[in-house]
C-alpha positions in Angstrom: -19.4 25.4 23.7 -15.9 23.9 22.2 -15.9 23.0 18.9 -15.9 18.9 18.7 -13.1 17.3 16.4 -12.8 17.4 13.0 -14.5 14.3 11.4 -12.4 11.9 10.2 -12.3 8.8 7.6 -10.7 5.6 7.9 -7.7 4.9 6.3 -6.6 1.5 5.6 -3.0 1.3 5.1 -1.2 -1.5 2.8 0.9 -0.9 0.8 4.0 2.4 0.4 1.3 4.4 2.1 2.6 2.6 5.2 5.6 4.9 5.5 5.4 6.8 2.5 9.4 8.2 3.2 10.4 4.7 2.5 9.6 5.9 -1.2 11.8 8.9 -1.3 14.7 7.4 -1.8 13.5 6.0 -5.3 10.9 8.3 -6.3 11.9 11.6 -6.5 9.9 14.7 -6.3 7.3 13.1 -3.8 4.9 15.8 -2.3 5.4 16.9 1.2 4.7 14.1 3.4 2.1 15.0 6.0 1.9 13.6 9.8 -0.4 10.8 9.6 -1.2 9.3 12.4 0.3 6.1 13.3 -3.6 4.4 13.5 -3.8 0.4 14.6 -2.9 -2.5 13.2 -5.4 -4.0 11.4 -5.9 -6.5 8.3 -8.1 -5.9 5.3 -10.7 -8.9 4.4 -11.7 -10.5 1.6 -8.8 -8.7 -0.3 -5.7 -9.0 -1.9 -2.8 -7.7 -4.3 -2.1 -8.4 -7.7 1.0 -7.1 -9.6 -0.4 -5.9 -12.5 -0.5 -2.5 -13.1 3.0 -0.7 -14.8 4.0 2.1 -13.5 6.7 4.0 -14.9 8.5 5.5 -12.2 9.2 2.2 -10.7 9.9 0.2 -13.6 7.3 -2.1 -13.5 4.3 -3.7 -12.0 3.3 -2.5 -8.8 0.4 -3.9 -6.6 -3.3 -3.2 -7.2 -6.1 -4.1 -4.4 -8.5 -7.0 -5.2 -11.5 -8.7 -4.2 -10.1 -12.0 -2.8 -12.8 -14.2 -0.7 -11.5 -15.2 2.5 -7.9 -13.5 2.2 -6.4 -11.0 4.8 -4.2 -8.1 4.0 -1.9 -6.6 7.0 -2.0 -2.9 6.9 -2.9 0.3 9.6 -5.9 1.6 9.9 -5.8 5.6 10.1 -8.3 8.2 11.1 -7.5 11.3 8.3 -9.3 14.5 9.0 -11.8 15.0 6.1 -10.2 18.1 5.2 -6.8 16.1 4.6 -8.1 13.2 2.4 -7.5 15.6 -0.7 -3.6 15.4 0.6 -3.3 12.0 1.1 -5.0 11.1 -2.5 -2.3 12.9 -3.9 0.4 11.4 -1.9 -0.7 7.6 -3.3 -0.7 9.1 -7.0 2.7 9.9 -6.5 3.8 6.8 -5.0 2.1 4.2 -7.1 -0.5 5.4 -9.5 -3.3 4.6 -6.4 -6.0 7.1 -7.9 -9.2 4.9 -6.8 -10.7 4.9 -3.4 -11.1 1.1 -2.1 -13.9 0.5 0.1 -13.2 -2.3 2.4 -14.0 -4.1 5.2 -11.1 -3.7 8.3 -10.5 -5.9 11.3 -8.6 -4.4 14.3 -6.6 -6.1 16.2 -9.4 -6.0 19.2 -11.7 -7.9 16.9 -14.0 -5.1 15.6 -15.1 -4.7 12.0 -14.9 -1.3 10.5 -15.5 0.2 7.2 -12.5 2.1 6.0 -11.3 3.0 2.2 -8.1 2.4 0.3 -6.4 3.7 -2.3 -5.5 1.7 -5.6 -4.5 1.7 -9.3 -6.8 1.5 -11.2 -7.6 -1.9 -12.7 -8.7 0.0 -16.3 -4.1 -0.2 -16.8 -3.9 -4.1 -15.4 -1.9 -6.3 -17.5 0.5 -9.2 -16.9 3.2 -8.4 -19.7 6.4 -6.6 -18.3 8.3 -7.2 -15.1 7.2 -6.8 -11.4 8.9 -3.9 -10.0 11.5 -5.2 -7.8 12.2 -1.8 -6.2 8.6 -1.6 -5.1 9.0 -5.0 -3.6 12.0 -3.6 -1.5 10.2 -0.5 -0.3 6.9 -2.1 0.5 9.0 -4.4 2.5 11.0 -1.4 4.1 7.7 0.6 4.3 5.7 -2.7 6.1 8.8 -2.7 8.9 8.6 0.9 9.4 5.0 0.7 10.2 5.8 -2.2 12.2 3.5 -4.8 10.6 4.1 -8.4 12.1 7.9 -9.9 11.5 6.0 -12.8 9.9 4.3 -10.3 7.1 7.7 -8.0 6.9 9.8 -11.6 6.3 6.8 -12.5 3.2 7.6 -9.7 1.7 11.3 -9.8 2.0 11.1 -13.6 0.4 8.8 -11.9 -2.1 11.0 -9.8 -3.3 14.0 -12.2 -3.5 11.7 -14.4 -5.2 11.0 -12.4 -7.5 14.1 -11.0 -8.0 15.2 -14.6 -8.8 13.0 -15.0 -11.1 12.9 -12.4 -13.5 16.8 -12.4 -13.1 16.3 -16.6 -14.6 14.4 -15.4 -17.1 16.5 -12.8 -18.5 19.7 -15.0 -18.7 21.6 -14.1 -15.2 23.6 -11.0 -15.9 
């Protein structure tokens, strides 16, 4: 008898993990980025981000995963081999901090509800002081029309990002 395939977890998707070489341009040093594979669209619910969380290496805040009643996130959900879940929990340290596993609930674009995990900061680092990191904003952006997300979730965080960029740009007296 054949061997059956390897089990596998769900993945949701979100955030640089949506094409994680989107990130190498800025972040250097990045571990090897395996073959995931490209999975479904699909949207988180009941969640959301939050800019909170500092993280050096982008200069700023980046976005932590939140409980968020009635909200939708856009993402991919991605079977991973069990055996590569220690790879990809590495990956999202090095991209954003992400060291908690996310447990959340993961429409797909057929209508069915799956249980999938993702990874996060962790909220224990969350604070409101500093700037958002506009060169995460960029790449999630970059990373969200790689993975080809909606235009209309690809143009929010564009205008997010140019928002923001306004913003923090006021605040510090135009340079």
């Amino acid at each position: 008898m054949a061997p059956g395939p390897a089990a596998s977890r769900p993945w949701f998707a979100f955030s640089l993990d949506l094409a994680p070489a989107a990130a190498s341009r800025h972040l250097h040093g990045l571990p090897p980025v395996p073959d995931f594979p490209e999975g479904e669209l699909a949207e988180a619910l009941d969640v959301d981000v939050v800019y909170d969380v500092h993280v050096p290496n982008w200069g700023g805040r980046v976005a932590r995963l939140v409980e968020a009643p009635g909200h939708q996130l856009s993402g991919r959900l991605r079977p991973i081999a069990a055996g590569s879940w220690p790879v990809l929990a590495r990956l999202e340290t090095a991209l954003a901090l992400a060291t908690e596993e996310f447990p959340v609930k993961v429409r797909t674009a057929s209508g069915t509800v799956v249980d999938a995990h993702a990874f996060t900061p962790a909220a224990r680092n969350a604070s409101t002081q500093g700037p958002v990191s506009e060169a995460f904003l960029i790449t999630l952006a970059v990373a969200a029309e790689r993975a080809r997300l909606p235009a209309a979730v690809v143009e929010k965080l564009q205008a997010e990002a140019r928002i923001v960029h306004a913003v923090q740009h006021a605040k510090s007296g135009i340079k």
